[in-house]
C-alpha positions in Angstrom: 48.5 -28.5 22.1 47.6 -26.8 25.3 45.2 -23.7 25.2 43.7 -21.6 28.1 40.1 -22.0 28.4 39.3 -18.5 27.5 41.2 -18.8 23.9 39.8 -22.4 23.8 36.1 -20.9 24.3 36.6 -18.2 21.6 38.3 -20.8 19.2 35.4 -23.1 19.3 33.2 -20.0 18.8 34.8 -18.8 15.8 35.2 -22.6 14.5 31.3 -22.7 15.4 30.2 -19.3 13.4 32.9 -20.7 10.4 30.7 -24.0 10.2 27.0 -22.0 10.6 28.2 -19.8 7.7 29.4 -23.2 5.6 26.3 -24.8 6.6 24.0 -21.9 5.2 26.2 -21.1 1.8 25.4 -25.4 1.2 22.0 -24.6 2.1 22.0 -22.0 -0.6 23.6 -24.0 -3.0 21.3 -27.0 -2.3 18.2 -24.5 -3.3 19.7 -23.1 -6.3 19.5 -27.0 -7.3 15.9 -27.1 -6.9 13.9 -27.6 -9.8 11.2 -25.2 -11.2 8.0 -26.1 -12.1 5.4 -23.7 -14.1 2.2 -25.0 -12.3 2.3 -23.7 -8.4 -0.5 -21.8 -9.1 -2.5 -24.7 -9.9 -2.5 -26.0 -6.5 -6.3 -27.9 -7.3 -7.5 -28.6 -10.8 -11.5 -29.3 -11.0 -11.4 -31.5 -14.2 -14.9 -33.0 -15.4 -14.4 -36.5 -14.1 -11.7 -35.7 -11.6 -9.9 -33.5 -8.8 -6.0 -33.1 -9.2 -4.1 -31.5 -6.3 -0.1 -30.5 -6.4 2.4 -29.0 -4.5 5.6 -27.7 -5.5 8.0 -29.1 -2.1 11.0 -30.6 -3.6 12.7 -31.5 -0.8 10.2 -33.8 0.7 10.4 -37.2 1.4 7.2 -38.1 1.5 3.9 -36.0 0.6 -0.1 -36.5 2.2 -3.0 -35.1 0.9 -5.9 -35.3 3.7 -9.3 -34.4 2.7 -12.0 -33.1 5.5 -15.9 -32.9 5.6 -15.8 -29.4 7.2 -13.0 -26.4 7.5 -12.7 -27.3 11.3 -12.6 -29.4 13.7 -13.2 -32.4 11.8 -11.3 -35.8 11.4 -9.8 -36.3 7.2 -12.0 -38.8 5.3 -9.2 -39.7 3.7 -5.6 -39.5 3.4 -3.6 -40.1 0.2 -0.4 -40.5 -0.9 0.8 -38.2 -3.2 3.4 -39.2 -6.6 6.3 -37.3 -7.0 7.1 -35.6 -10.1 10.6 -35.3 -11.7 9.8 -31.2 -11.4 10.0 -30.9 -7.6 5.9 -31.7 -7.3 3.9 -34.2 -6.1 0.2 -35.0 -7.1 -2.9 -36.6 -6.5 -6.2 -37.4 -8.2 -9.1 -38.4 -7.2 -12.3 -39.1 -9.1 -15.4 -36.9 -8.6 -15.6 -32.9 -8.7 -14.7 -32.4 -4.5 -16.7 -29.8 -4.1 -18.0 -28.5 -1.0 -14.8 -30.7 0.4 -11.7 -29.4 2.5 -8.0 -30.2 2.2 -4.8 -30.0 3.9 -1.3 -31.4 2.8 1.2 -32.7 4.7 5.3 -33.4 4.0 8.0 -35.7 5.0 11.2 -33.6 5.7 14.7 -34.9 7.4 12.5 -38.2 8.1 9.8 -35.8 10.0 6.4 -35.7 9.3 5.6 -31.7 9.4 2.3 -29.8 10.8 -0.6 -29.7 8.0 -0.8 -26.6 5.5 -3.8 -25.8 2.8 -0.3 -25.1 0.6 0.8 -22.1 -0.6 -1.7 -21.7 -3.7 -5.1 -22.1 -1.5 -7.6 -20.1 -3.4 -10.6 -20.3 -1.0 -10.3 -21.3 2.8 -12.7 -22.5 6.0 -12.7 -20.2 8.8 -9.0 -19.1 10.3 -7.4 -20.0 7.2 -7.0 -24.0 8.3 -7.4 -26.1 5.4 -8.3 -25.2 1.8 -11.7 -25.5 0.2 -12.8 -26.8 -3.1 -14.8 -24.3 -4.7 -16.9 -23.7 -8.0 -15.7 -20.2 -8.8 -17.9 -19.8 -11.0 -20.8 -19.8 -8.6 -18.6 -16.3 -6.5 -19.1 -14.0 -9.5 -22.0 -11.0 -8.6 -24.5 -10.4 -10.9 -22.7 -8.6 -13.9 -19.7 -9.3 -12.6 -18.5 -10.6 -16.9 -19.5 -6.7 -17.7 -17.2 -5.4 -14.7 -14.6 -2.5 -16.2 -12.3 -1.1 -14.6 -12.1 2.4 -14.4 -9.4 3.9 -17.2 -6.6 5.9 -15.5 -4.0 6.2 -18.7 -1.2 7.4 -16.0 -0.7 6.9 -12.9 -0.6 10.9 -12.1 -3.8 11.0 -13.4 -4.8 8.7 -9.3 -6.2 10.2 -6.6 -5.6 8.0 -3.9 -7.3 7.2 -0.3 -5.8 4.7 2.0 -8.7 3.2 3.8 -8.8 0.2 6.4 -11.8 -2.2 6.3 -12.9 -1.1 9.8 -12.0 2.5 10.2 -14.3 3.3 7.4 -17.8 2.1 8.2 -17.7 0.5 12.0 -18.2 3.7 13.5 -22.1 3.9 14.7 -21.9 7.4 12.8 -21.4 5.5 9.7 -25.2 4.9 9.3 -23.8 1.9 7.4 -25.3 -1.4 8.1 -22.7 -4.0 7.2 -20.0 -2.3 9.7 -16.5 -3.6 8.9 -17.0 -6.0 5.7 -16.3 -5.9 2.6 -20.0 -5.0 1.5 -19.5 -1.8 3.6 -18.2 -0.2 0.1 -21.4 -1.5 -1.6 -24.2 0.7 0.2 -25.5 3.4 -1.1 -27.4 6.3 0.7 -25.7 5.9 4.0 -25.4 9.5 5.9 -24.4 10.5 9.6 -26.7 11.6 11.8 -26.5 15.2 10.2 -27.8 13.8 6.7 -24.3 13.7 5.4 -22.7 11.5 2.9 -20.8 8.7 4.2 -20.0 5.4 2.6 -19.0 5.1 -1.1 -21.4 7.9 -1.2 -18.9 10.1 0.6 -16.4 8.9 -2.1 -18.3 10.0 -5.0 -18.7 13.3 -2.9 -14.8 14.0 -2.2 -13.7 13.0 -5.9 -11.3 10.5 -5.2 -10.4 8.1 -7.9 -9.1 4.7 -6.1 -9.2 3.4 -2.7 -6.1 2.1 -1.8 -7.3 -1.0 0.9 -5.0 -2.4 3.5 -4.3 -6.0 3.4 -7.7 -7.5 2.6 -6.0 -11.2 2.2 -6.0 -13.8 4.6 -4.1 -12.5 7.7 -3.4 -14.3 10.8 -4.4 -12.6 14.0 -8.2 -12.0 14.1 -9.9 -15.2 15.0 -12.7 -15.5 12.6 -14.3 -17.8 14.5 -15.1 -15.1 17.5 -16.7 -11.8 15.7 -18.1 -10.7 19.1 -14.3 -10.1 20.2 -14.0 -7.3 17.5 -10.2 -7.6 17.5 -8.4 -4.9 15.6 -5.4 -5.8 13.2 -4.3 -3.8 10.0 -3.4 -7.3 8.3 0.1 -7.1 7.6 0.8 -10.8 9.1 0.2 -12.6 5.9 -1.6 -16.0 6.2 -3.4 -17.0 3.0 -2.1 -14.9 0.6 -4.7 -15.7 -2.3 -7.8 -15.7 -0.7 -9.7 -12.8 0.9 -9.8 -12.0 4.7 -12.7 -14.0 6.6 -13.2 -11.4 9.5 -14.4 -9.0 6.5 -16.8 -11.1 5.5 -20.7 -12.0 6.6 -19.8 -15.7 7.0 -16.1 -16.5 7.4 -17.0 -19.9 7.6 -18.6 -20.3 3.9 -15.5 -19.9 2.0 -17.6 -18.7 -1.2 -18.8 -15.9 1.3 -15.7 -13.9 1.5 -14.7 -14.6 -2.1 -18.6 -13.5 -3.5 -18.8 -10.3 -1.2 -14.6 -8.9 -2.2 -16.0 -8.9 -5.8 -19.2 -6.9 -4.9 -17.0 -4.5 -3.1 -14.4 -4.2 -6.1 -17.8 -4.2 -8.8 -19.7 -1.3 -6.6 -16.9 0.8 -6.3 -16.0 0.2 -10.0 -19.6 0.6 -10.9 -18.6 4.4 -9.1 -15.9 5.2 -11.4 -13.1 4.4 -8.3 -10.4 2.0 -9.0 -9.2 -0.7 -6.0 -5.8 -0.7 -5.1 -4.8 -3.8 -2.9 -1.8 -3.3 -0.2 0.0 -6.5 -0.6 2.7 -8.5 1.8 4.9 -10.5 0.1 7.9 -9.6 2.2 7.4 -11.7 5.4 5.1 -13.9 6.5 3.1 -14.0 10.0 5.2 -17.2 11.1 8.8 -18.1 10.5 9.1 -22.6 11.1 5.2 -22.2 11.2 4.2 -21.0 7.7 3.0 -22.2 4.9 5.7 -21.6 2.8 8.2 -23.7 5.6 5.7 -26.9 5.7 6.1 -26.9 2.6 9.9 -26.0 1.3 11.7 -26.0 4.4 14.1 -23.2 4.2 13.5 -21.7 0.6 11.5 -18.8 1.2 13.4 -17.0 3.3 16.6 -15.0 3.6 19.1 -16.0 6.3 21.4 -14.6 8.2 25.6 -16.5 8.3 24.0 -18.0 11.5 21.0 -19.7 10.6 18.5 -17.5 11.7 16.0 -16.2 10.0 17.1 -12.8 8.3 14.7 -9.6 9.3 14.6 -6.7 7.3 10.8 -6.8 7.4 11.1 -5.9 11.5 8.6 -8.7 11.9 10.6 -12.2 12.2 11.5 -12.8 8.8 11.9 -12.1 5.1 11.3 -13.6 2.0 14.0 -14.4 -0.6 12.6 -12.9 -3.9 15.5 -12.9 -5.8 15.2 -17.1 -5.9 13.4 -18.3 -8.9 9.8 -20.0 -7.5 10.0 -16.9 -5.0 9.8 -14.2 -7.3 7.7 -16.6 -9.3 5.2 -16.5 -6.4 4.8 -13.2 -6.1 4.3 -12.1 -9.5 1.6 -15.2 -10.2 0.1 -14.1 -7.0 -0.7 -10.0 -8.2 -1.6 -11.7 -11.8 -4.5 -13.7 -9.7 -5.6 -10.9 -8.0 -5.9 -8.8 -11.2 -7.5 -11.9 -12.8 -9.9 -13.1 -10.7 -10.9 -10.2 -8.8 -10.1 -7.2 -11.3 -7.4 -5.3 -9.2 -6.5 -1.9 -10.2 -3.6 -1.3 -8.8 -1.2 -3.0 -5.6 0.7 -1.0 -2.5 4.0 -3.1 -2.0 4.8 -3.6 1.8 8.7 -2.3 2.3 9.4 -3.2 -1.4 12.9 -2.7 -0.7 13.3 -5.9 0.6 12.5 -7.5 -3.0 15.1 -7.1 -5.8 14.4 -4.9 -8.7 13.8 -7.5 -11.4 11.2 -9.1 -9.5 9.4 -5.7 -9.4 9.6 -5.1 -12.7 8.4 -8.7 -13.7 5.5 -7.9 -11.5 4.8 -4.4 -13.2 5.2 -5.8 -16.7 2.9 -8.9 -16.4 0.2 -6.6 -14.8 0.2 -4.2 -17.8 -0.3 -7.2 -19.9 -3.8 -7.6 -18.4 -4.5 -3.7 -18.5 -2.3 -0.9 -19.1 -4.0 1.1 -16.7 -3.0 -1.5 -13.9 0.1 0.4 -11.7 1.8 -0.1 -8.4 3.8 1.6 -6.2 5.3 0.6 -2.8 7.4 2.0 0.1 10.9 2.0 -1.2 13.0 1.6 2.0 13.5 -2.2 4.4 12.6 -1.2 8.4 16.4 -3.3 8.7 19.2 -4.5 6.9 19.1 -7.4 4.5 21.0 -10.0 3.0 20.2 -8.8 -0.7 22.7 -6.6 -2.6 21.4 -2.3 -1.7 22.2 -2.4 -5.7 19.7 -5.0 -6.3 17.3 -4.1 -3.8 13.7 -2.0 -5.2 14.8 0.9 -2.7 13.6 4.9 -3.6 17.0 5.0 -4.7 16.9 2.6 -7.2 13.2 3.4 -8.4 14.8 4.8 -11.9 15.9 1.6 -12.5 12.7 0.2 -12.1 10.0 0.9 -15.2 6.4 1.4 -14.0 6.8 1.1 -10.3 6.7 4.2 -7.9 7.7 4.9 -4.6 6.3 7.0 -1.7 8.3 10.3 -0.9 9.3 11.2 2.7 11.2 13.8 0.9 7.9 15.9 0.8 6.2 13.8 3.8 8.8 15.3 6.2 9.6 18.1 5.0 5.9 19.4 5.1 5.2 18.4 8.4 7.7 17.7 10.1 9.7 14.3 10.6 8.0 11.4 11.0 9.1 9.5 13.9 9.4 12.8 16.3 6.2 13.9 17.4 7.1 17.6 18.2 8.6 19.0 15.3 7.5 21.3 12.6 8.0 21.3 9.3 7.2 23.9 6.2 3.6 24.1 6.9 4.0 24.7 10.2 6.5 27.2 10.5 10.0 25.5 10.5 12.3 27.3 8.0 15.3 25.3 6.3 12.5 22.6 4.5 12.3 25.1 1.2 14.1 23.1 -0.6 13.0 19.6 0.0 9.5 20.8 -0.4 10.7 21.9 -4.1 12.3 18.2 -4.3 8.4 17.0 -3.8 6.6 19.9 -5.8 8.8 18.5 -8.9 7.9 14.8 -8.4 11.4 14.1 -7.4 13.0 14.5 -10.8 15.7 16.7 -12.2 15.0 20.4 -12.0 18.0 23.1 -13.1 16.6 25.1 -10.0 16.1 22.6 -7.2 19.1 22.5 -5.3 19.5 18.4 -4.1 22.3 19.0 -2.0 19.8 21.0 0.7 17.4 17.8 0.8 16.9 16.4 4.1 16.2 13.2 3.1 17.6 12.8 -0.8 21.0 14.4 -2.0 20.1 13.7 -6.0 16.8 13.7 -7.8 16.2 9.5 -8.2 12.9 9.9 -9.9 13.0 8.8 -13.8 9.7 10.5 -14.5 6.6 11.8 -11.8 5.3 8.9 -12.2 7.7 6.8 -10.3 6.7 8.9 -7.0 3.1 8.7 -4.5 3.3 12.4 -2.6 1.9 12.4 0.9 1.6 13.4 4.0 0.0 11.0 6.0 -1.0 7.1 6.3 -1.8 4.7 8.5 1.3 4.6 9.8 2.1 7.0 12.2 0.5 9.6 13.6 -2.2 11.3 11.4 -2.0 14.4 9.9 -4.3 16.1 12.7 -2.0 13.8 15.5 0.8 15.4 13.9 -0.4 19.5 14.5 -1.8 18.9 17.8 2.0 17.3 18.9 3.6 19.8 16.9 1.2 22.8 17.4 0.3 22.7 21.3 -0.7 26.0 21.7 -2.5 26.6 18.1 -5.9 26.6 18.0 -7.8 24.3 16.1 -8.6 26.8 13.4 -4.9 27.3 13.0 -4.5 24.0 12.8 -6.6 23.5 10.2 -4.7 25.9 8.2 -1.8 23.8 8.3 -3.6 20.9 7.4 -5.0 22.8 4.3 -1.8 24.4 3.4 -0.3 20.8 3.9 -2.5 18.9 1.3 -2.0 22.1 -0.8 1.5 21.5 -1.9 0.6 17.4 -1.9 -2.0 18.0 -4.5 -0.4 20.7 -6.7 2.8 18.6 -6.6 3.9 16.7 -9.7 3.8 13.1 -9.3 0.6 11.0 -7.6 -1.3 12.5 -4.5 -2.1 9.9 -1.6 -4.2 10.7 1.6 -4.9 9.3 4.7 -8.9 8.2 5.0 -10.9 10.3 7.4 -8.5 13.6 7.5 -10.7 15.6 4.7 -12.8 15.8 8.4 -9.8 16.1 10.7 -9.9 12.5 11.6 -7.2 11.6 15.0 -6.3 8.0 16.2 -6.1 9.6 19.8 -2.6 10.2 19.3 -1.6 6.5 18.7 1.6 6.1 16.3 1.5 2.5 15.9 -2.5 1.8 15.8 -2.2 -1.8 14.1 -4.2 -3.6 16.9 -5.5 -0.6 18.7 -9.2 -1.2 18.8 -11.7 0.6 17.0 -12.4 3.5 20.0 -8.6 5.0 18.7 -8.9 3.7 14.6 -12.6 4.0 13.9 -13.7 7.6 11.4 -15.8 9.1 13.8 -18.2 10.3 10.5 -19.7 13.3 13.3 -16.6 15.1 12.4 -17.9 15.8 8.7 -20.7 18.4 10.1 -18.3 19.4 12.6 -15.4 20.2 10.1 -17.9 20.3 7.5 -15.5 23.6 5.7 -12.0 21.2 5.8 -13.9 18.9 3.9 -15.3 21.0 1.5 -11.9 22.6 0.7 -10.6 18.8 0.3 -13.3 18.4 -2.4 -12.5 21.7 -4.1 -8.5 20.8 -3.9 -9.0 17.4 -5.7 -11.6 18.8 -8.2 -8.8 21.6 -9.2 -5.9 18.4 -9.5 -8.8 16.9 -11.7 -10.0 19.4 -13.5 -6.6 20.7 -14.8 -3.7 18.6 -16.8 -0.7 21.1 -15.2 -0.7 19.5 -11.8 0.0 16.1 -13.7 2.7 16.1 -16.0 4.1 12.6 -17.2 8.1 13.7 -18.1 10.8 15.1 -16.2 11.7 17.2 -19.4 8.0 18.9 -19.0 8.1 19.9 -15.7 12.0 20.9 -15.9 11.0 23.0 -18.8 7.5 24.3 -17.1 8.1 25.0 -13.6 9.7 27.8 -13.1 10.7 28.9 -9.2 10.6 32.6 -8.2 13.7 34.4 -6.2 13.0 34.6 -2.7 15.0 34.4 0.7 12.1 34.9 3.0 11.6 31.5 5.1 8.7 29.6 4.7 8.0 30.8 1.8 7.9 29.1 -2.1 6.9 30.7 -5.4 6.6 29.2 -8.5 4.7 29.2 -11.9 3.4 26.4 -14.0 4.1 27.8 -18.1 2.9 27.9 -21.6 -0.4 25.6 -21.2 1.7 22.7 -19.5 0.4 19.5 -20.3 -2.2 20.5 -22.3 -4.0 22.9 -20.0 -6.6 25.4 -20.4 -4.2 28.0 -18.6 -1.7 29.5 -19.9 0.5 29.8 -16.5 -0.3 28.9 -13.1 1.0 30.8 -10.3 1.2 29.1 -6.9 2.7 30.4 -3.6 2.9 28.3 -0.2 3.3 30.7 2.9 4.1 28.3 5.8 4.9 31.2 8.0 3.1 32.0 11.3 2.8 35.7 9.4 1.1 37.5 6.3 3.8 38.2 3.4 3.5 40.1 0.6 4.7 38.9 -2.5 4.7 40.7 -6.3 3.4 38.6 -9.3 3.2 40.1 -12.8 0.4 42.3 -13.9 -2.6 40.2 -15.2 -5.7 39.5 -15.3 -5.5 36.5 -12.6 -8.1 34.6 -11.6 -7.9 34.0 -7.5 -8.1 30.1 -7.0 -6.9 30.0 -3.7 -5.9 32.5 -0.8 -6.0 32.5 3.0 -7.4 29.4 3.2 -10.5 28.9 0.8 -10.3 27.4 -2.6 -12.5 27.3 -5.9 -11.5 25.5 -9.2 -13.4 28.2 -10.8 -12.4 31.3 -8.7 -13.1 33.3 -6.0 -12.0 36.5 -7.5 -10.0 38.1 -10.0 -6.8 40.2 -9.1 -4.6 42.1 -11.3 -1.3 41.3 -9.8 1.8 43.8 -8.0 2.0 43.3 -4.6 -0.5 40.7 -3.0 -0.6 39.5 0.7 -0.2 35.8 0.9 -2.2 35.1 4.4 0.1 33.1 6.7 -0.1 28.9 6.8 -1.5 29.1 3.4 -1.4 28.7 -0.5 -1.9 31.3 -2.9 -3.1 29.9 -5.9 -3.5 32.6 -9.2 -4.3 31.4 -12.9 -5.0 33.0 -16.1 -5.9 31.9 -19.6 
């Protein structure tokens, strides 16, 4: 048959894409057929006589275990050849407890020796994450560590949360702290700035927050540890190790007892404190695709792939993992149970959790609560691209009903206060854009169905997805993006600084009186900038360090965040548990005027010493007058200074609500 070369070329195409997409549906069907085992976790076993090391890497042809004198730059002391198992593992023991040694493995795939790995389970490393280390754990705890609690949190409404990187917090010469950008930062007590002002956990304490939420504090992959003096910047959300701490946090990266020993002193000190530690995990994609562990290993069964071949990438960064297969999902939920084991985890931030399926999630949820019911986690419910998985079966902020015990983060609320995320200019409700009223309500009612919340006016959500407040973190700002005071100075050019600072207040206002779980950004409680960086993940530390100066300098922002947090605290009616409550409690005033929302909090809600709360968000750029009933109010809030136990008293008719602020009236 003759056909033109054009034709010809597309025919071949087509035949070619046709065989890619056969090629990956036998690749699929060839991992379904791998067998489970129940023991990756136990990648090294210290018996009393012995050492046993396994992999799980059924595919392999061969298997190596090569055991080193030093974590680098040494040549193995021996190599061994591992057994295989009839469960997809291989193993090898050797006699002696091996510790102080190092270890790599090694694999046989498609008659191809691949590069060295420390596996998948590696529980302590050598510097750069290289090769594993045998350890006495034992040996890591602090002192007391057996009589460590964590702090009780019987919902997760009840949090206060502070996102917090490792570096930001204490590096800054301000910081007074001496142990600048390690984990034992969190463990010193006393610090102040050079105006005698708490910094530190001290500063903590101060503010009244309940749990620091920690960026990725695992192993990551781009900070050499071996080069401190280079002080490279990275957030950490290029997984390397994921079951051992991150070196560059630690004194000695080296020691691989170091890192472990000083992320419990950390998680003890703080829980000594009364705050919990929330750990922002990764399990989505990995730092390298051919190159990971999880590819030396099992070739292929980690990851989601496109028709093509190529490496699926609804992480934005390469690749992304395949949760829904069995040892996959098995990882991930062994791996949070380790962390909540070993090093007494509170809680754990999922990474774009839409790109794992919703049973995974709630495998994860349910075998955390078996270890503590006051363990939760939450996670961004959205993929940064499109994915192979099912939307159905993906854990998106859509699908968070579906899901029991997990929450999402709302940019119904984030947007709508501020103005949208990714464009730098524009306003939002607390900065004087009308048309966000309603969205606002869609936050202030934790998402859930409300007889008086209109869904069809949300920007972001047409239908409340919420199950309970519970299932939703409310915020404003994170490390992502611009911060909050980023955000007004883009938005608010020609404001002054005072005005902005209304806007900030009025911002964390409606966060913090808003059912569901406030979140905030560490360092804006003292107007805390990244020099208007968006994406500061490798920035260095002159645009992410908390310039701790700022707290004398903003010394009244700060004191109005403690007050704020004191009042979510100190009263039950900003942290309702059931949609039925709050549909039942919250009742939203008549009004037309833009930029403006009124509602009351009823009949003792949840408990609380007040009988109705009456709170009223003016994002305006004017004064508005609004009538309340006649009683004997107590003034919590108004134009911009707040008191849990009052400021005044007022006996209601016609009040001025200041502009860019909240109103906040009670009575018993």
């Amino acid at each position: 048959m003759n056909i033109s070369p054009v034709v010809g070329i597309g025919i071949l195409s087509a035949m070619c894409a046709i065989n890619a997409c056969a090629g990956e549906k036998q690749k699929e069907m060839q991992f379904e057929k791998y067998p489970a085992c129940d023991t990756q976790s136990h990648e090294i076993t210290v018996g009393k006589d012995n050492t046993t090391f396994t992999i799980w890497a059924p595919s392999a042809q061969k298997a190596r275990l090569n055991i080193y004198p030093t974590g680098h730059g040494s040549t193995p002391e021996m190599t061994i050849e591992m057994k295989q198992t009839a469960d997809g593992t291989w193993t090898a023991q050797l006699p002696g407890q091996l510790y102080g040694k190092f270890y790599t493995f090694r694999i046989m795939h498609d008659g191809r020796w691949l590069d060295e790995t420390p596996g998948i389970w590696a529980k302590a490393v050598g510097i750069n994450g290289e090769r594993a280390a045998v350890i006495d754990f034992g040996k890591t705890d602090p002192e007391g560590w057996e009589n460590d609690c964590r702090p009780k949190t019987p919902a997760i409404t009840d949090a206060v949360i502070y996102e917090m990187h490792h570096r930001d917090f204490s590096v800054h010469p301000s910081s007074g702290i001496v142990n600048k950008g390690k984990f034992i930062a969190l463990t010193e007590k006393g610090t102040t700035n050079p105006f005698g002002q708490a910094t530190g956990i001290d500063h903590l304490l101060e503010l009244g927050v309940t749990h620091v939420h920690i960026l990725p504090s695992y192993d990551f992959n781009s900070v050499d540890e071996a080069d401190p003096a280079a002080n490279t910047y990275n957030w950490g959300y290029d997984p390397l190790n994921y079951n051992t701490p991150e070196g560059s946090y630690s004194t000695d990266p080296a020691e691989p007892a170091t890192r472990i020993r000083e992320f419990k002193m950390m998680v003890k000190a703080l829980h000594d404190a009364g705050i919990g530690v929330i750990m922002d995990v990764v399990y989505n994609h990995t730092a390298q695709n051919d190159a990971s562990n999880f590819s030396r290993l099992v070739p292929g069964y980690f990851y989601r792939h496109r028709p093509d071949g190529s490496y699926s990438d609804a992480s934005g960064c390469g690749n992304e993992t395949a949760s829904e297969r069995k040892m996959v999902g098995d990882y991930i939920v062994n791996s949070v149970r380790y962390w909540a084991d070993e090093y007494h985890i509170d809680g754990f931030r999922f990474d774009l959790m839409g790109i794992h399926d919703t049973e995974t999630m709630d495998r994860v949820a349910a075998e955390l609560k078996k270890i503590d019911p006051d363990i939760f986690v939450y996670g961004e419910g959205w993929t940064a691209g499109d994915s192979p998985l099912q939307a159905q079966k993906r854990a998106l902020k859509d699908n968070v009903a579906m899901m029991k015990d997990i929450a999402v983060f709302s940019d119904d609320i984030r947007d709508a206060i501020k103005g949208h995320y990714s464009k730098a200019d524009d306003r939002g409700f607390a900065t004087g854009k009308p048309g966000n009223e309603e969205t606002v309500k869609i936050g202030i009612v934790g998402a859930t169905d409300h007889p008086q919340v209109d869904y069809s006016k949300g920007n972001n959500s047409k239908k409340p997805y919420a199950a309970t407040p519970a299932q939703v973190i409310n915020y404003v700002s994170c490390h992502d993006d611009l911060t909050l005071t980023d955000k007004l100075n883009a938005s608010m050019p020609d404001a002054t600084k005072q005005e902005r600072i209304r806007a900030a207040k009025l911002a964390q206002t409606i966060v913090f009186t808003s059912q569901g779980t406030p979140f905030m950004f560490a360092g804006e409680e003292i107007f805390r900038d990244k020099k208007g960086v968006h994406n500061s993940y490798k920035s260095p530390d002159s645009i992410n360090a908390i310039d701790w100066n700022l707290k004398n300098e903003n010394d009244d922002l700060f004191g109005y965040y403690r007050n704020l947090i004191g009042l979510r605290r100190s009263h039950p009616a900003f942290r309702m548990t059931s949609a039925d409550d709050i549909a039942r409690n919250i009742v939203f005033d008549k009004t037309d005027t833009p930029n403006l929302i009124s509602y009351s909090i009823r009949d003792h809600a949840n408990g609380d010493t007040w009988e109705e709360i009456k709170i009223i968000f003016n994002g305006s750029d004017n004064d508005t007058v609004v009538s309340v009933p006649d009683a004997d109010w107590i003034i919590i809030a108004s134009d911009s200074t707040i008191d849990p136990d009052g400021i005044g008293t007022s006996d209601g008719g016609n009040i001025t609500v200041h502009h860019r602020s909240a109103t906040i009236l009670a009575r018993k």
